[in-house]
C-alpha positions in Angstrom: 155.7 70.3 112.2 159.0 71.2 110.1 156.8 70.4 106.8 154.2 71.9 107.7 155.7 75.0 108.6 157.6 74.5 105.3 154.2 73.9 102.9 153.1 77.3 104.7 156.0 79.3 103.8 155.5 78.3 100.2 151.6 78.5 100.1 152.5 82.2 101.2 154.8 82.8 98.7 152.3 81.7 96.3 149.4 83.9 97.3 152.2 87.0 97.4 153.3 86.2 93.8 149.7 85.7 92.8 148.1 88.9 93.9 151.7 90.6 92.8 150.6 89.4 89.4 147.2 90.5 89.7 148.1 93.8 90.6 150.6 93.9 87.4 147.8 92.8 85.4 145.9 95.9 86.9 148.5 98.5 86.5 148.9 97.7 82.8 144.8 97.6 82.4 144.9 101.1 84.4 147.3 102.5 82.1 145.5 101.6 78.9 142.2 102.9 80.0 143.8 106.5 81.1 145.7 106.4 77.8 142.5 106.3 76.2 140.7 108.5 78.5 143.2 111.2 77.6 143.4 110.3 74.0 140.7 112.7 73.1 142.4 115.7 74.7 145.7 115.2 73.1 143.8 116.0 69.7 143.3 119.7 71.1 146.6 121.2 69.8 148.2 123.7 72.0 150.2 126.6 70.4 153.5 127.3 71.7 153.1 129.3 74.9 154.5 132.9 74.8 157.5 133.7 77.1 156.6 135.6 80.6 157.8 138.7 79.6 155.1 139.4 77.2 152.7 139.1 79.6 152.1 142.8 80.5 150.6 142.9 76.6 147.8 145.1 76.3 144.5 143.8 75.9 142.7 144.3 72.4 139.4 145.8 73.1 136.0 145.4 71.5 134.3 141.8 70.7 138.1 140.3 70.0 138.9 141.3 73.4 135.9 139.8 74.8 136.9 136.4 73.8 140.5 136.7 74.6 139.1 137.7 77.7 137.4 134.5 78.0 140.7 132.6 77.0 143.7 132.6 79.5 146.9 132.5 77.8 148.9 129.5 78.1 151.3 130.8 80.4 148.3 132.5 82.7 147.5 128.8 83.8 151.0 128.1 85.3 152.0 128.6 88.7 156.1 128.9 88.1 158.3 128.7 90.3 160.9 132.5 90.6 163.9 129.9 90.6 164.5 126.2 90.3 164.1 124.7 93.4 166.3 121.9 95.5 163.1 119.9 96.8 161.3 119.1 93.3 163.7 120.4 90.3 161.7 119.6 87.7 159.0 122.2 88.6 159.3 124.3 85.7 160.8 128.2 86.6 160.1 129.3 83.0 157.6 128.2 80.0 160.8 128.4 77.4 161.9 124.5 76.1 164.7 122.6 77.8 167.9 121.8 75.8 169.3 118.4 75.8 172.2 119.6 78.3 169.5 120.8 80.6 167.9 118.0 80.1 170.9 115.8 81.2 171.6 118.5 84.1 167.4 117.9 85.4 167.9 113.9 85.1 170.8 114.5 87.8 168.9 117.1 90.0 166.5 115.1 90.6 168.1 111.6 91.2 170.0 113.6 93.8 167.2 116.3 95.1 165.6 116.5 98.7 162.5 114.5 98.0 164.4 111.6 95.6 166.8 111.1 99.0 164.0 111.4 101.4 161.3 109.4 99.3 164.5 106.6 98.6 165.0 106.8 103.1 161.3 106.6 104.2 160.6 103.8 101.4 163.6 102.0 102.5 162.0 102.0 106.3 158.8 100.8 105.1 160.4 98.1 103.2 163.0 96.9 106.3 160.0 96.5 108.6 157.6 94.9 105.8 160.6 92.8 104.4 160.4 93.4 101.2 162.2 92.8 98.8 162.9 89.6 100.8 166.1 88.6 99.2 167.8 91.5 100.8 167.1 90.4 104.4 166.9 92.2 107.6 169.5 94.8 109.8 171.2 97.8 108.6 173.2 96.6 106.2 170.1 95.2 104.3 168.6 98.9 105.0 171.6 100.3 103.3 170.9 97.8 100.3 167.6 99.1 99.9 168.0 102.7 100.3 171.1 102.2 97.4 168.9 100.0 95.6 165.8 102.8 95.1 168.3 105.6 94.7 169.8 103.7 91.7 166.2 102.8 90.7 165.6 106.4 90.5 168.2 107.3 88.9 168.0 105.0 86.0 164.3 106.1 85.5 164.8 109.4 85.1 168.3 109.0 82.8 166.0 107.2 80.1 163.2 109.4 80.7 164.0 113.0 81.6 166.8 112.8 79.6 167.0 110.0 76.6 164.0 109.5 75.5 162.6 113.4 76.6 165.9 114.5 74.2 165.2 112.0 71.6 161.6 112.8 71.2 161.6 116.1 71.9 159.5 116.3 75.4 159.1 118.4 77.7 159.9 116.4 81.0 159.7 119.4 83.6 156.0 119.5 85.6 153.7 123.0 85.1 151.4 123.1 87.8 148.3 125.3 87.6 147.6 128.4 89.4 145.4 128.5 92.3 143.4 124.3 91.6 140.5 123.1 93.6 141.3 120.4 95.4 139.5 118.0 93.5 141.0 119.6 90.3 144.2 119.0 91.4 144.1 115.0 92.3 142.7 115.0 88.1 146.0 116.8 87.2 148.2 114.9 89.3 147.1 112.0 88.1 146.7 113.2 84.3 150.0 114.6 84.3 151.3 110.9 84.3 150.3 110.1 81.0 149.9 113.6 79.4 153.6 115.8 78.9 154.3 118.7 77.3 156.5 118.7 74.0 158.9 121.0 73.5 156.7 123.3 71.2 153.8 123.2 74.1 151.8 120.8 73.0 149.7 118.2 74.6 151.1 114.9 74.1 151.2 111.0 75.6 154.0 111.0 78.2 156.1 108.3 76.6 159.6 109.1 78.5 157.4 109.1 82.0 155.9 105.9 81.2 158.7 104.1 79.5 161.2 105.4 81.6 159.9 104.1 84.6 159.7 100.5 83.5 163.3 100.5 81.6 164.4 101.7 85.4 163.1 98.9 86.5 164.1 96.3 83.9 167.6 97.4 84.6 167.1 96.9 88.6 167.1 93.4 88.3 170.7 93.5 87.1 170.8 94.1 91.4 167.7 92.9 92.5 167.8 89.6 94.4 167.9 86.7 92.5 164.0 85.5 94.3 162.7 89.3 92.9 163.8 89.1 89.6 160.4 87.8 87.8 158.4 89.3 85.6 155.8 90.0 88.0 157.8 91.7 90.6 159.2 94.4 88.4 155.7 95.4 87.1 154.8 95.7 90.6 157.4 97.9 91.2 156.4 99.9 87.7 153.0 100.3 89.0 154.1 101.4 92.6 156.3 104.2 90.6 153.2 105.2 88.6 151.5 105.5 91.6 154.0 107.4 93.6 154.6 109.6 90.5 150.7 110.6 90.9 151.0 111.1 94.6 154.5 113.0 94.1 152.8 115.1 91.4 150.5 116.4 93.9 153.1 118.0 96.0 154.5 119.4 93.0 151.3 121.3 92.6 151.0 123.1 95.5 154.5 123.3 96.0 154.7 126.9 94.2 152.0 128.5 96.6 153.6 126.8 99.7 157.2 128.3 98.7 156.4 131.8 98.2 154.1 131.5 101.7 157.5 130.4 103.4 159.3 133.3 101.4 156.9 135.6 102.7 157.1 134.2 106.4 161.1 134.1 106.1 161.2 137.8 104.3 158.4 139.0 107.2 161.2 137.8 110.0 164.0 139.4 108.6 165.6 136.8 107.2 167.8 137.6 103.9 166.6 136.6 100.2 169.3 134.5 100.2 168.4 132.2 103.4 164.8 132.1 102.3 166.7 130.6 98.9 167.7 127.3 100.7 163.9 126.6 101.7 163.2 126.0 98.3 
């Protein structure tokens, strides 16, 4: 019985690392098809969009303003937030470029804002009851190991990303969500909007820092990892859960605007100060 339960254990470990590598092989195969589903629209060059204020513009008339009439400004497509907000930071509050000290002051926002810590807490949970990573064992203390563990995760992804490589190269790493999506149109976005960026002048470009970031986060996890989750496959299944997550996350992101000023209105309609409708954010 001992040996057999023993040739069990490892036939299961077997079949986990094998479909752990299949779904690595996957993730990298998804990522090079959407980079060249997208390559097409990257060619479309986007000039730099105009700051809010000018806006109020008046239209030219005659045929000229018929076809700016037919072409929203690049700032008309953006649902912006009034302030930066506590829950997803890098929403973007303006359409004018980030320096590299705001760019260092976002990477720290957000491995510290309301949805990192709760993300980090509920896929902690998830982890503790399905045991994984299974070097880090079971109890709280094994909780706290997790939840510490995809804090720092986070928080290495986005200092390479939002921050070095966005700096270095001159990306925009903030999200623009669009004003009023379908549905349907906004599960495209979400999901485009983790290969496609922003530069810094407003153009369209491959999301390098997102997609590098992300992996370097998790090259550098297995400095803490447990020795038994340290392979190759296991950290490009944990790259392709962040990809995923990202597309899932970017979602919220979208609607986020609209469901904000709908709780501003509720908190303004009971009275409540500007200020206290603030912390909702």
């Amino acid at each position: 019985m001992p040996g057999r339960r023993k040739a069990n254990d490892k036939t299961a470990r077997y079949e986990l690392g094998f479909f752990r590598r299949q779904f690595a092989h996957l993730a990298t195969v998804l990522i090079l098809i959407a980079l060249v589903a997208v390559a097409p629209a990257l060619g479309q060059d986007t000039s730099k969009p105009p700051d809010q204020g000018g806006q109020d513009n008046q239209k030219p008339t005659g045929p000229a303003g018929a076809i700016a009439e037919g072409v929203k400004k690049p700032v008309d497509v953006f649902n912006l937030l009034d302030e930066k907000s506590i829950v997803f930071p890098d929403i973007a509050a303006s359409t004018q470029p980030l320096t590299p000290s705001e760019k260092f002051e976002l990477f720290v926002d957000n491995s510290i804002s309301v949805h990192t810590i709760m993300w980090s807490a509920l896929g902690s949970a998830v982890g503790q009851a399905d045991d994984s990573p299974t070097g880090f064992g079971q109890g709280w203390d094994a909780y706290g190991k997790r939840f510490g563990s995809s804090m720092a995760r986070g928080a290495s992804s986005e200092f390479f990303g939002t921050f070095i490589l966005a700096s270095v190269m001159h990306y925009d790493p903030r999200f623009f969500p669009e004003r009023d999506p379908s549905f349907g149109h906004a599960v495209a976005y979400s999901v485009k909007r983790v290969f496609v960026t922003r530069s810094d002048e407003g153009k369209r470009v491959v999301d390098v820092p997102g997609l590098v970031g992300p992996l370097l986060g998790e090259a550098l996890a297995n400095v803490y990892w447990p020795d038994r989750n340290r392979t190759v496959g296991d950290t490009f299944f944990r790259y392709g859960l962040d990809l995923a997550t990202r597309a899932g996350g970017n979602m919220l992101r979208e609607y986020w605007p609209v469901v904000y000023r709908k709780l501003s209105h509720t908190t303004s309609a009971l009275g409540l100060s500007t200020e206290t409708s603030a912390v909702g954010q």
